[in-house]
PQR file with spaces between the fields and no chain letter, atoms N, CA, C, O and H, PARSE charges and radii, in Angstrom:
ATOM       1  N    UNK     1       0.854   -1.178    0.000 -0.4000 1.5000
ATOM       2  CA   UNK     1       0.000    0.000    0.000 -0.0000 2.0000
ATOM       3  C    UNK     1       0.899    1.240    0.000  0.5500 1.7000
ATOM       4  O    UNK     1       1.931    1.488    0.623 -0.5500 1.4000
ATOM       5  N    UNK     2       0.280    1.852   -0.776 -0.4000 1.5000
ATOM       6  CA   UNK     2       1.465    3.556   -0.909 -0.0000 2.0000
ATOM       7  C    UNK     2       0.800    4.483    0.075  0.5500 1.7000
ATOM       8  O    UNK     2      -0.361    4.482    0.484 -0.5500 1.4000
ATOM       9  H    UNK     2      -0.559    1.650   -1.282  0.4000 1.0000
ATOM      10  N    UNK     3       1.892    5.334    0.378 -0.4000 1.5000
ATOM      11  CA   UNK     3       1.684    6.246    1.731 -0.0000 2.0000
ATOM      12  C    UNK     3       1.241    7.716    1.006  0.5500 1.7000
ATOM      13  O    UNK     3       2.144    8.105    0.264 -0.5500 1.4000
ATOM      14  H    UNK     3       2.835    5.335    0.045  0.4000 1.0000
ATOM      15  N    UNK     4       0.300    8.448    1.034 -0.4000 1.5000
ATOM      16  CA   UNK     4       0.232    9.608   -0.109 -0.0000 2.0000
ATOM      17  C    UNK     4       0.298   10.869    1.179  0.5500 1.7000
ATOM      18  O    UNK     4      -0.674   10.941    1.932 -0.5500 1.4000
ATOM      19  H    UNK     4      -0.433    8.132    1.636  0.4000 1.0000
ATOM      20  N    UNK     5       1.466   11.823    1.377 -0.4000 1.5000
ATOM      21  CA   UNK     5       1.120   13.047    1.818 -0.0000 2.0000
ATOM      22  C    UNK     5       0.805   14.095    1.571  0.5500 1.7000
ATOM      23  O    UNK     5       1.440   14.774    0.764 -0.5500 1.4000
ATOM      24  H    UNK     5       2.256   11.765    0.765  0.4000 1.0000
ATOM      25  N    UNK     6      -0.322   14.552    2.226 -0.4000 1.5000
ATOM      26  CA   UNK     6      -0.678   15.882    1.545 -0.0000 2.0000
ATOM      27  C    UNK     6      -0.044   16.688    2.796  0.5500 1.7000
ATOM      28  O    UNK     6       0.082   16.298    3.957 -0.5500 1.4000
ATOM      29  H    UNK     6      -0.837   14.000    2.882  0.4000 1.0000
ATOM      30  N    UNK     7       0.416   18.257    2.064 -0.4000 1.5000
ATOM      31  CA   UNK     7       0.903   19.291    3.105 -0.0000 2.0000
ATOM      32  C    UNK     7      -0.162   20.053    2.692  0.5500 1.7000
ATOM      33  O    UNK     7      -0.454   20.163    1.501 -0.5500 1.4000
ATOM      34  H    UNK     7       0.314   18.573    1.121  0.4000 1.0000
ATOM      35  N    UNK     8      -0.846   20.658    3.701 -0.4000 1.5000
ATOM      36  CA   UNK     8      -2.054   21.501    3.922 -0.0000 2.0000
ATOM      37  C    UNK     8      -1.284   22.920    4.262  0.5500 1.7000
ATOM      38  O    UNK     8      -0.535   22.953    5.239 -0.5500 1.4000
ATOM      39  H    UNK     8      -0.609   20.568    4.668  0.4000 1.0000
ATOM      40  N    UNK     9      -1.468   24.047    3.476 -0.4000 1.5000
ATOM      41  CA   UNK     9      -0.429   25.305    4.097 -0.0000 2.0000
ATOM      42  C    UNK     9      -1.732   26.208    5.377  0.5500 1.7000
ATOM      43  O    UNK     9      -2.910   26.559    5.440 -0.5500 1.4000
ATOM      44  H    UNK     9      -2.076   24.021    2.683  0.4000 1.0000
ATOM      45  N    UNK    10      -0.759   26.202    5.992 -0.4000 1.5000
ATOM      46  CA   UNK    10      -1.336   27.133    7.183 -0.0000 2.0000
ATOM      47  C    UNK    10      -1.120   28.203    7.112  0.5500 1.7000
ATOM      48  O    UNK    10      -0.154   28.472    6.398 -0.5500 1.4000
ATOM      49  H    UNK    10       0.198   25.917    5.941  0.4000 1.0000
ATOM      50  N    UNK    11      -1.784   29.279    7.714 -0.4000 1.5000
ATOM      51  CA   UNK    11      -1.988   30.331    7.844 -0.0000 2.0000
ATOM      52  C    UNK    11      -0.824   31.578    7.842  0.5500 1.7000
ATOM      53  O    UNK    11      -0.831   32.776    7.557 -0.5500 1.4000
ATOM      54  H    UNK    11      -2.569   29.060    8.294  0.4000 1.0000
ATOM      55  N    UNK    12       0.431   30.340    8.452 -0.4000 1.5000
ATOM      56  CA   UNK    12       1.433   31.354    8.598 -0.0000 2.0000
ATOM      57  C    UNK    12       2.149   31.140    7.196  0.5500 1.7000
ATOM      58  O    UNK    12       3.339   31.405    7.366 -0.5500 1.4000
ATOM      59  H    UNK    12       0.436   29.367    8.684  0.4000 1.0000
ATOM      60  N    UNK    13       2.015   30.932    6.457 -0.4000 1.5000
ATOM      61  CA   UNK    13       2.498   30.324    5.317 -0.0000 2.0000
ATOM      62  C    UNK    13       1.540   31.714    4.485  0.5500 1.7000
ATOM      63  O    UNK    13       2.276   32.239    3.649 -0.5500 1.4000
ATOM      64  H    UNK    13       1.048   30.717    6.319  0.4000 1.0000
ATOM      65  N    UNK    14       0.325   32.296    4.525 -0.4000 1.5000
ATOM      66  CA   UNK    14      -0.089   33.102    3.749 -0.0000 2.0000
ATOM      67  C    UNK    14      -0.079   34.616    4.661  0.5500 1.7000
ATOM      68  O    UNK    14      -0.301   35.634    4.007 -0.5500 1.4000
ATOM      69  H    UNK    14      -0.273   31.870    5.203  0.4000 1.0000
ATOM      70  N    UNK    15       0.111   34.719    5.769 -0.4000 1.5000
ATOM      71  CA   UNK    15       0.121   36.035    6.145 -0.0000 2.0000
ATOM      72  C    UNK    15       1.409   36.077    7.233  0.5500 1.7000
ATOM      73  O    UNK    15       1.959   35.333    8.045 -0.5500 1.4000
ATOM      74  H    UNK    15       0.291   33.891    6.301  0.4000 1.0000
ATOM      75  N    UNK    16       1.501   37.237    6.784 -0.4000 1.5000
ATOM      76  CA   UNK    16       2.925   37.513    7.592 -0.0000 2.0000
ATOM      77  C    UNK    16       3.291   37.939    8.680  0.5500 1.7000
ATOM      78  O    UNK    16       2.752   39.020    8.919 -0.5500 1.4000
ATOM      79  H    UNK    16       1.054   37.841    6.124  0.4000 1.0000
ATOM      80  N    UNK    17       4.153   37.502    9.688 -0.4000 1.5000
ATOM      81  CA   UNK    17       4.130   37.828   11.086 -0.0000 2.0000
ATOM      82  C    UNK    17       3.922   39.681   11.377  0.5500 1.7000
ATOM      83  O    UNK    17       3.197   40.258   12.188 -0.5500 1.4000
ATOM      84  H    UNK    17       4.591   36.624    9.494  0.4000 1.0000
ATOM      85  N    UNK    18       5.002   40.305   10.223 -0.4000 1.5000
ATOM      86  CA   UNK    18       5.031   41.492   10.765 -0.0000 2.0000
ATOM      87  C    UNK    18       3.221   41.609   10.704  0.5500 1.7000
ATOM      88  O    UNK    18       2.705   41.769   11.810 -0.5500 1.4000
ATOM      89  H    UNK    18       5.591   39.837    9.564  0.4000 1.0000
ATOM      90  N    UNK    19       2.233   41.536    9.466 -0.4000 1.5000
ATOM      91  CA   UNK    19       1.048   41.570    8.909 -0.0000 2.0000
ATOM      92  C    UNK    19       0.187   41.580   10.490  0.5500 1.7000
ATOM      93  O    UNK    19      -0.527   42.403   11.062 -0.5500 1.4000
ATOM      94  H    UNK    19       2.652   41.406    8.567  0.4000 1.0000
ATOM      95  N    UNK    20       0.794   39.912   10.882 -0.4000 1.5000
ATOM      96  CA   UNK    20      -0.537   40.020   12.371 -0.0000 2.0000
ATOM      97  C    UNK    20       0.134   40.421   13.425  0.5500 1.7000
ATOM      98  O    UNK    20      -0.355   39.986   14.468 -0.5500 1.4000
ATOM      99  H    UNK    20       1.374   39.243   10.417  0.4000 1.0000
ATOM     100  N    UNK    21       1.142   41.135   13.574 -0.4000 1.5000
ATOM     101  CA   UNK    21       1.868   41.905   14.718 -0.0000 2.0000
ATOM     102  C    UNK    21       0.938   43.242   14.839  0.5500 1.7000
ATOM     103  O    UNK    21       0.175   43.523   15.764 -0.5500 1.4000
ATOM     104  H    UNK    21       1.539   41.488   12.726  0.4000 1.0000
ATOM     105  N    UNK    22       1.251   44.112   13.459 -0.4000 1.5000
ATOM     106  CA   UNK    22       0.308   44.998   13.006 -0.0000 2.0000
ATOM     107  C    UNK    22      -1.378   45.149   13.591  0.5500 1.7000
ATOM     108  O    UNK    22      -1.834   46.051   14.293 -0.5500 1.4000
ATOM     109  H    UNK    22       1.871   43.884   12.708  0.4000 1.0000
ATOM     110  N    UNK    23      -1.845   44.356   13.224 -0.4000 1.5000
ATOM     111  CA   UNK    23      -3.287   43.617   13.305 -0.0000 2.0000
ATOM     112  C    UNK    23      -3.745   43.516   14.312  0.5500 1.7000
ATOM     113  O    UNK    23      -4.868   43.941   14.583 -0.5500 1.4000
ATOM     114  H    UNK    23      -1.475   43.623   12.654  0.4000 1.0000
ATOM     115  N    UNK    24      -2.723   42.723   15.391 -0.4000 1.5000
ATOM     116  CA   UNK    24      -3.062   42.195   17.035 -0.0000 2.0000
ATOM     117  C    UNK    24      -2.621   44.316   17.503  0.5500 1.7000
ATOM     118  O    UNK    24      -3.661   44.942   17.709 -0.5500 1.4000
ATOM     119  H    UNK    24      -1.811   42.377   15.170  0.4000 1.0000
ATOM     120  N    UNK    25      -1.994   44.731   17.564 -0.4000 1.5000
ATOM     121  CA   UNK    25      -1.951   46.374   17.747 -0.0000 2.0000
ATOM     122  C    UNK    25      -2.927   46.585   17.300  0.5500 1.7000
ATOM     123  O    UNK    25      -3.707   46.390   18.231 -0.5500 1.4000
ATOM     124  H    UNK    25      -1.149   44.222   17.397  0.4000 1.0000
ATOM     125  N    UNK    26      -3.740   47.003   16.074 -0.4000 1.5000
ATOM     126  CA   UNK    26      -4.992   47.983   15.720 -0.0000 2.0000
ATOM     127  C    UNK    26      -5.975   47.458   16.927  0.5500 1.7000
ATOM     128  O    UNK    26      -6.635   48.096   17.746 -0.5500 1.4000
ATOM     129  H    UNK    26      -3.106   47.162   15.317  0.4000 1.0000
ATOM     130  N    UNK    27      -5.792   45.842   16.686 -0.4000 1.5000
ATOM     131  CA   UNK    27      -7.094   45.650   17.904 -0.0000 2.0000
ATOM     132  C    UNK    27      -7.094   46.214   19.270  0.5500 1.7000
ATOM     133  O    UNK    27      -7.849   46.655   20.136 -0.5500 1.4000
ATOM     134  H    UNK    27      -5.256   45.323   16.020  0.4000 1.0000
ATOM     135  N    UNK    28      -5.814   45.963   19.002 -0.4000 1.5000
ATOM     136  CA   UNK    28      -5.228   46.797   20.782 -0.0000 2.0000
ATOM     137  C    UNK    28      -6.075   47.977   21.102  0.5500 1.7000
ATOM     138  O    UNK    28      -6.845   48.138   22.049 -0.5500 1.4000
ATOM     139  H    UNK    28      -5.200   45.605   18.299  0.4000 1.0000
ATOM     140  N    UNK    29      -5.719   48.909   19.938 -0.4000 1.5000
ATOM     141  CA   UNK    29      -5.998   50.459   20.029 -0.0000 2.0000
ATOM     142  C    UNK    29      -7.484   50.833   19.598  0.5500 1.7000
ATOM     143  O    UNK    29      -7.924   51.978   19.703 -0.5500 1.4000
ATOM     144  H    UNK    29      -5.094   48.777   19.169  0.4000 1.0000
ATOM     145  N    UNK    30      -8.119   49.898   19.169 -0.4000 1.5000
ATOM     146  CA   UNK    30      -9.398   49.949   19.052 -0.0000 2.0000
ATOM     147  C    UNK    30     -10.309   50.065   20.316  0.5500 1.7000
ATOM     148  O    UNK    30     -11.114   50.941   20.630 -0.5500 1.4000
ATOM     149  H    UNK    30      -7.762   48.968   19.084  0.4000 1.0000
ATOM     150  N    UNK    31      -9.830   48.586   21.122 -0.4000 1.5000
ATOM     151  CA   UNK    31     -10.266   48.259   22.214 -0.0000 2.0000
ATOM     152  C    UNK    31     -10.372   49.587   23.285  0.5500 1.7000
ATOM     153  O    UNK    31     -11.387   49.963   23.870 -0.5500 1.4000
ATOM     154  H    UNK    31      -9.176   47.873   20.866  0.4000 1.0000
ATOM     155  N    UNK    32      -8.976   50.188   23.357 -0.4000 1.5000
ATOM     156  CA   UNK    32      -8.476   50.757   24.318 -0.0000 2.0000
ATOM     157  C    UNK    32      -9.374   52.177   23.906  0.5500 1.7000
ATOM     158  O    UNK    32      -9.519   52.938   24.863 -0.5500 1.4000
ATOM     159  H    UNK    32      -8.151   49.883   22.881  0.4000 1.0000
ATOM     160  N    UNK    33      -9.936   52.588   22.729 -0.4000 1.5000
ATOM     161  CA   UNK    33     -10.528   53.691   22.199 -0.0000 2.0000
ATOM     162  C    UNK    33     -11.931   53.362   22.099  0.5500 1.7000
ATOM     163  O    UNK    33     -12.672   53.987   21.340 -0.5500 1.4000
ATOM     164  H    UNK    33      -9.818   51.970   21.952  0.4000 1.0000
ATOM     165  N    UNK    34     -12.303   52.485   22.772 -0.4000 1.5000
ATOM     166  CA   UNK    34     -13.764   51.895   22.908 -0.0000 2.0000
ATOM     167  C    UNK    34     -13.820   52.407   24.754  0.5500 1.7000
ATOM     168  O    UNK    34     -14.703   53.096   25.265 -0.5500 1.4000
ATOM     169  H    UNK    34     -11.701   51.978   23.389  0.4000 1.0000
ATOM     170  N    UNK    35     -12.926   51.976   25.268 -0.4000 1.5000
ATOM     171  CA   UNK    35     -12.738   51.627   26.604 -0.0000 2.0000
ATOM     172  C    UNK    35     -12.815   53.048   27.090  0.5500 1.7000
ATOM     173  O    UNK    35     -13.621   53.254   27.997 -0.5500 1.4000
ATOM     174  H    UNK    35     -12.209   51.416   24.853  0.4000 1.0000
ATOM     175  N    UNK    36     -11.952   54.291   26.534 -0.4000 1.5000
ATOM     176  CA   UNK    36     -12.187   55.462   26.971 -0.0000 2.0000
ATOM     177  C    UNK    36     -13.492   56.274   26.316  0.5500 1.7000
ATOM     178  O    UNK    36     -13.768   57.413   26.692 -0.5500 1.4000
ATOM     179  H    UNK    36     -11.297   54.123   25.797  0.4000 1.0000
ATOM     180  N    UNK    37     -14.143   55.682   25.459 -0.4000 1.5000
ATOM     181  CA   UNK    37     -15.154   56.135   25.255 -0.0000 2.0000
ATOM     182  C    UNK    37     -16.354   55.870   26.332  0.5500 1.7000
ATOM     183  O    UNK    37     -17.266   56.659   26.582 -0.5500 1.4000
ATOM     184  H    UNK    37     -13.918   54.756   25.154  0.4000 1.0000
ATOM     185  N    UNK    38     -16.134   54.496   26.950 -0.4000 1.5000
ATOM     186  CA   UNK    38     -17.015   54.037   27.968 -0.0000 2.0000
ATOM     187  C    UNK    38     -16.718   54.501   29.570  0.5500 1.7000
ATOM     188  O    UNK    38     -17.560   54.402   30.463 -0.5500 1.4000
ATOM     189  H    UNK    38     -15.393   53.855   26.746  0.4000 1.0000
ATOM     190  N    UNK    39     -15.116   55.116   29.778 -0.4000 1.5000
ATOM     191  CA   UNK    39     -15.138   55.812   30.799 -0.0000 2.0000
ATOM     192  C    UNK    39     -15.758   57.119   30.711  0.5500 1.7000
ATOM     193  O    UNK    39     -16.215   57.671   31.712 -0.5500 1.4000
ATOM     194  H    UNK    39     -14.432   55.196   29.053  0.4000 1.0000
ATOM     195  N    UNK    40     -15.787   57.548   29.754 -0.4000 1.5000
ATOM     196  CA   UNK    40     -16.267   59.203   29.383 -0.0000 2.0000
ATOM     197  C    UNK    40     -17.575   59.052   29.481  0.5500 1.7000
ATOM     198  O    UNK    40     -18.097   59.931   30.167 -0.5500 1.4000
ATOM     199  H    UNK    40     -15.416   57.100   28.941  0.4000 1.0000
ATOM     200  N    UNK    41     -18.433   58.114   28.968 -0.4000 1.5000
ATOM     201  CA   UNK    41     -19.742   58.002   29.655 -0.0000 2.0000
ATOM     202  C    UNK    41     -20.058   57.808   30.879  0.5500 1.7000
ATOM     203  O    UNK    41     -21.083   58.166   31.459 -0.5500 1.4000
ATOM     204  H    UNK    41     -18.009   57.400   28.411  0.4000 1.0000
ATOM     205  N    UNK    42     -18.934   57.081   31.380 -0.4000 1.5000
ATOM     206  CA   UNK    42     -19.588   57.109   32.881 -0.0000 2.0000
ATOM     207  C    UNK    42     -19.211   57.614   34.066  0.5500 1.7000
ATOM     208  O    UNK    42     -19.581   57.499   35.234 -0.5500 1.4000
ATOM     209  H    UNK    42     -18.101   56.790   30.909  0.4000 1.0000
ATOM     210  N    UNK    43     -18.219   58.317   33.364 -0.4000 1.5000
ATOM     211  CA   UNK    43     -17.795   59.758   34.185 -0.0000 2.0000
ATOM     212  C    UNK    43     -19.181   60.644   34.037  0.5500 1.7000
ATOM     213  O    UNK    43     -19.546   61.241   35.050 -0.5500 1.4000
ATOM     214  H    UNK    43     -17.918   58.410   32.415  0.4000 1.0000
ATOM     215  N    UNK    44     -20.024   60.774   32.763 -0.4000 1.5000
ATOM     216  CA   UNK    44     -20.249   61.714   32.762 -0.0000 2.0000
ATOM     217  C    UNK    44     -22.242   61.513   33.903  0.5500 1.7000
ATOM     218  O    UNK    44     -23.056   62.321   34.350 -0.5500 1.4000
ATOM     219  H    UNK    44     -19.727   60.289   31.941  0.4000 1.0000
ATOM     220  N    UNK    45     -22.134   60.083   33.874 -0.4000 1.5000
ATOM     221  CA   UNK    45     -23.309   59.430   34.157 -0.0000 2.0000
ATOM     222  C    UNK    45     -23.503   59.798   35.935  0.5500 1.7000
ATOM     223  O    UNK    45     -24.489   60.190   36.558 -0.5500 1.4000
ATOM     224  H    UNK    45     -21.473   59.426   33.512  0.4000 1.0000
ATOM     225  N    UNK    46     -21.754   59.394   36.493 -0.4000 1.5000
ATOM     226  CA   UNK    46     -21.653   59.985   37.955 -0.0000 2.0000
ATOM     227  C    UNK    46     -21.917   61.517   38.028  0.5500 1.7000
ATOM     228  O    UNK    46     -22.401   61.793   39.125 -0.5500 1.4000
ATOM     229  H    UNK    46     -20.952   59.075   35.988  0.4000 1.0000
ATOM     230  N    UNK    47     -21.804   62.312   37.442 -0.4000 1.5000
ATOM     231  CA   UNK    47     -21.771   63.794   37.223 -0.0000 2.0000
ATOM     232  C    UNK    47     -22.751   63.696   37.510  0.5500 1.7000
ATOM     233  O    UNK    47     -22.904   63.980   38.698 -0.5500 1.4000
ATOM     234  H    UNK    47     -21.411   62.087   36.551  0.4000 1.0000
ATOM     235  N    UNK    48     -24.254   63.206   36.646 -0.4000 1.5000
ATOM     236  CA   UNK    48     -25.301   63.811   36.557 -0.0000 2.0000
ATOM     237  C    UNK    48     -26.303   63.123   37.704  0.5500 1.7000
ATOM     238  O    UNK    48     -27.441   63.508   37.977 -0.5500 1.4000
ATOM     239  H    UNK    48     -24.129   62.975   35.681  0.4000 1.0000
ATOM     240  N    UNK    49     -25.568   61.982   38.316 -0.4000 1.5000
ATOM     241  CA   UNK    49     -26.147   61.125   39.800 -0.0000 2.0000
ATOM     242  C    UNK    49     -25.599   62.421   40.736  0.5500 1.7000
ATOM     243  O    UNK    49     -26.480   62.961   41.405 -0.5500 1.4000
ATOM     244  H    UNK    49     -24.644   61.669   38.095  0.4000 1.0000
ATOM     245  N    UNK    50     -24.434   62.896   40.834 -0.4000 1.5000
ATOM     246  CA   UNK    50     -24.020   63.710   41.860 -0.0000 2.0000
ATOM     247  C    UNK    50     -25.293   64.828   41.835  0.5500 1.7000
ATOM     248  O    UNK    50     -25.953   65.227   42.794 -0.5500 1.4000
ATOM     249  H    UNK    50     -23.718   62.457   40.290  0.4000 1.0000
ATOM     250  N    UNK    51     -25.418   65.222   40.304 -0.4000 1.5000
ATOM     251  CA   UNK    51     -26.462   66.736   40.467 -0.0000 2.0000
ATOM     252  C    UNK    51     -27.633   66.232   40.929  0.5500 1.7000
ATOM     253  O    UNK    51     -28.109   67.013   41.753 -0.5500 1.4000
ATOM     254  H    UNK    51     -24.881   64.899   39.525  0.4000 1.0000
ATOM     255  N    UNK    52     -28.242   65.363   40.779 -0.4000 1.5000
ATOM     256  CA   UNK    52     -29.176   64.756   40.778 -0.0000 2.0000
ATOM     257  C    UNK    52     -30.037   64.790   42.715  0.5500 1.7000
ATOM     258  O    UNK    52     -31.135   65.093   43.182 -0.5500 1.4000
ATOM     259  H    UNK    52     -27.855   64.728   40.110  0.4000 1.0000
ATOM     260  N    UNK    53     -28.692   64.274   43.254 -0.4000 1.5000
ATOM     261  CA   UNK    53     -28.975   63.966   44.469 -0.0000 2.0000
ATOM     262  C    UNK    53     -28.680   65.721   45.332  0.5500 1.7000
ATOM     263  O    UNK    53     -29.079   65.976   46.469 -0.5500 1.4000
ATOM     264  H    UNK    53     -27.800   64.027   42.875  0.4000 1.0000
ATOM     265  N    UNK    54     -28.143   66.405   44.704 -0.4000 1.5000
ATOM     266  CA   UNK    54     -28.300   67.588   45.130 -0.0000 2.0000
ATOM     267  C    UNK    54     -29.451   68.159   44.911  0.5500 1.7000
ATOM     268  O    UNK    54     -29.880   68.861   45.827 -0.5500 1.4000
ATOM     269  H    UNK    54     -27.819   66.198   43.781  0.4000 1.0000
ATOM     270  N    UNK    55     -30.187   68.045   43.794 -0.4000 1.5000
ATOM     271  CA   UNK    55     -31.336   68.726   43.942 -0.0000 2.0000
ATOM     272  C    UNK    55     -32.500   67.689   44.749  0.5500 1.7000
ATOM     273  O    UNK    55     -33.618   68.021   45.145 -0.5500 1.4000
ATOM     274  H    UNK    55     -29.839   67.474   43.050  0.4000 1.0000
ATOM     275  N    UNK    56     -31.937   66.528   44.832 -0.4000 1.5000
ATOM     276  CA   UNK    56     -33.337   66.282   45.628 -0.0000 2.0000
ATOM     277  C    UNK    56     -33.025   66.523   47.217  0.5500 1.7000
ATOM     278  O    UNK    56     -33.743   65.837   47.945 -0.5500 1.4000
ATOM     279  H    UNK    56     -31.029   66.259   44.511  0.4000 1.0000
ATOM     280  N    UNK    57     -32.183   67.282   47.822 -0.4000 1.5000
ATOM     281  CA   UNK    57     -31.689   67.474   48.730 -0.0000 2.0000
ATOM     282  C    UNK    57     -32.446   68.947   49.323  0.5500 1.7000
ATOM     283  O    UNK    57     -33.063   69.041   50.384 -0.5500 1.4000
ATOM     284  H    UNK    57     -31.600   67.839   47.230  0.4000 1.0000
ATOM     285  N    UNK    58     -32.152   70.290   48.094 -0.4000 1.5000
ATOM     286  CA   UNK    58     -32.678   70.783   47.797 -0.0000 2.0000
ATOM     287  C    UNK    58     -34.764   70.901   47.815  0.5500 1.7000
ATOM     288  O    UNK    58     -35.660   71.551   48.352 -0.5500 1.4000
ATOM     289  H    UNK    58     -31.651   70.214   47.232  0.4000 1.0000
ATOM     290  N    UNK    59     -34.638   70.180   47.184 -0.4000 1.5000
ATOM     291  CA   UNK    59     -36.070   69.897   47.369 -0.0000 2.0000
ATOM     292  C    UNK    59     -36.974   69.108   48.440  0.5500 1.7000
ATOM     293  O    UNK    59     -38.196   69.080   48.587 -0.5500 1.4000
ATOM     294  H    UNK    59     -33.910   69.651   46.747  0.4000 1.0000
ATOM     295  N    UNK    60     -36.002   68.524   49.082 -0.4000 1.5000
ATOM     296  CA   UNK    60     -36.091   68.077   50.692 -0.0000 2.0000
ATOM     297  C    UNK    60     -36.451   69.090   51.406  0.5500 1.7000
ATOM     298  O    UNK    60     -37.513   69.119   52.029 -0.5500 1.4000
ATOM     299  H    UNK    60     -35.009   68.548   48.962  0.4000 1.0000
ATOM     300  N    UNK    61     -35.316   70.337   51.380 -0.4000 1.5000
ATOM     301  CA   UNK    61     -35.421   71.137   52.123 -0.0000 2.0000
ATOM     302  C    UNK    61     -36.106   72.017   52.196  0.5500 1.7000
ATOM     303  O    UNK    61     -36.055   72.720   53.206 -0.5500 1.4000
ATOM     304  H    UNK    61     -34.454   70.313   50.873  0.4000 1.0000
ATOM     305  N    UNK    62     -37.068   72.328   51.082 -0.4000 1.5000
ATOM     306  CA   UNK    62     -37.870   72.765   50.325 -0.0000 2.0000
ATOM     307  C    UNK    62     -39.437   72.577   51.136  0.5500 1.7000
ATOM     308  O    UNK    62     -40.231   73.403   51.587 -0.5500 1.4000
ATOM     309  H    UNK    62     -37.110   71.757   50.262  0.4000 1.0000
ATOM     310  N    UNK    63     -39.437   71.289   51.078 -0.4000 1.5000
ATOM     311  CA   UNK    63     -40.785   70.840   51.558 -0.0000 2.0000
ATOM     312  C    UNK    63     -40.994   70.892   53.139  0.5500 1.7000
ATOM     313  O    UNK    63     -42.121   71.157   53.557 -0.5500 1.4000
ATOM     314  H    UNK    63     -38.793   70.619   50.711  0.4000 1.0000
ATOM     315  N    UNK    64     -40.133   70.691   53.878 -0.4000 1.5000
ATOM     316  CA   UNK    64     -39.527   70.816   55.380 -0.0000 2.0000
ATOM     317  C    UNK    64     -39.932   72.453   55.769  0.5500 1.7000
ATOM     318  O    UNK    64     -40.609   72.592   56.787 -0.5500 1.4000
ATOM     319  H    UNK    64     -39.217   70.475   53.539  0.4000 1.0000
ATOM     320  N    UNK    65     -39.614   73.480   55.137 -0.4000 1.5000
ATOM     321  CA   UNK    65     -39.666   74.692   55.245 -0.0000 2.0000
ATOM     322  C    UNK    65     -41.244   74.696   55.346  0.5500 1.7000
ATOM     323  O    UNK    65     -41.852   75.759   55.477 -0.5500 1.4000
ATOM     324  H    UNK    65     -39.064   73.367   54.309  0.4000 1.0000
Protein backbone atom coordinates (compact mmCIF):
# COMPACT_ATOMS: atom_id res chain seq x y z
CA UNK A 1 0.00 0.00 0.00
CA UNK A 2 1.47 3.56 -0.91
CA UNK A 3 1.68 6.25 1.73
CA UNK A 4 0.23 9.61 -0.11
CA UNK A 5 1.12 13.05 1.82
CA UNK A 6 -0.68 15.88 1.54
CA UNK A 7 0.90 19.29 3.11
CA UNK A 8 -2.05 21.50 3.92
CA UNK A 9 -0.43 25.31 4.10
CA UNK A 10 -1.34 27.13 7.18
CA UNK A 11 -1.99 30.33 7.84
CA UNK A 12 1.43 31.35 8.60
CA UNK A 13 2.50 30.32 5.32
CA UNK A 14 -0.09 33.10 3.75
CA UNK A 15 0.12 36.03 6.14
CA UNK A 16 2.92 37.51 7.59
CA UNK A 17 4.13 37.83 11.09
CA UNK A 18 5.03 41.49 10.76
CA UNK A 19 1.05 41.57 8.91
CA UNK A 20 -0.54 40.02 12.37
CA UNK A 21 1.87 41.90 14.72
CA UNK A 22 0.31 45.00 13.01
CA UNK A 23 -3.29 43.62 13.30
CA UNK A 24 -3.06 42.20 17.03
CA UNK A 25 -1.95 46.37 17.75
CA UNK A 26 -4.99 47.98 15.72
CA UNK A 27 -7.09 45.65 17.90
CA UNK A 28 -5.23 46.80 20.78
CA UNK A 29 -6.00 50.46 20.03
CA UNK A 30 -9.40 49.95 19.05
CA UNK A 31 -10.27 48.26 22.21
CA UNK A 32 -8.48 50.76 24.32
CA UNK A 33 -10.53 53.69 22.20
CA UNK A 34 -13.76 51.89 22.91
CA UNK A 35 -12.74 51.63 26.60
CA UNK A 36 -12.19 55.46 26.97
CA UNK A 37 -15.15 56.13 25.26
CA UNK A 38 -17.02 54.04 27.97
CA UNK A 39 -15.14 55.81 30.80
CA UNK A 40 -16.27 59.20 29.38
CA UNK A 41 -19.74 58.00 29.66
CA UNK A 42 -19.59 57.11 32.88
CA UNK A 43 -17.80 59.76 34.18
CA UNK A 44 -20.25 61.71 32.76
CA UNK A 45 -23.31 59.43 34.16
CA UNK A 46 -21.65 59.99 37.95
CA UNK A 47 -21.77 63.79 37.22
CA UNK A 48 -25.30 63.81 36.56
CA UNK A 49 -26.15 61.13 39.80
CA UNK A 50 -24.02 63.71 41.86
CA UNK A 51 -26.46 66.74 40.47
CA UNK A 52 -29.18 64.76 40.78
CA UNK A 53 -28.97 63.97 44.47
CA UNK A 54 -28.30 67.59 45.13
CA UNK A 55 -31.34 68.73 43.94
CA UNK A 56 -33.34 66.28 45.63
CA UNK A 57 -31.69 67.47 48.73
CA UNK A 58 -32.68 70.78 47.80
CA UNK A 59 -36.07 69.90 47.37
CA UNK A 60 -36.09 68.08 50.69
CA UNK A 61 -35.42 71.14 52.12
CA UNK A 62 -37.87 72.76 50.33
CA UNK A 63 -40.78 70.84 51.56
CA UNK A 64 -39.53 70.82 55.38
CA UNK A 65 -39.67 74.69 55.24
Amino acid sequence: MKEVKIKVPTLDDFIPEEFRNHMLNASKEVLLAFKCLIDSRLKKLEELEKELKEIRKEIKRIDID
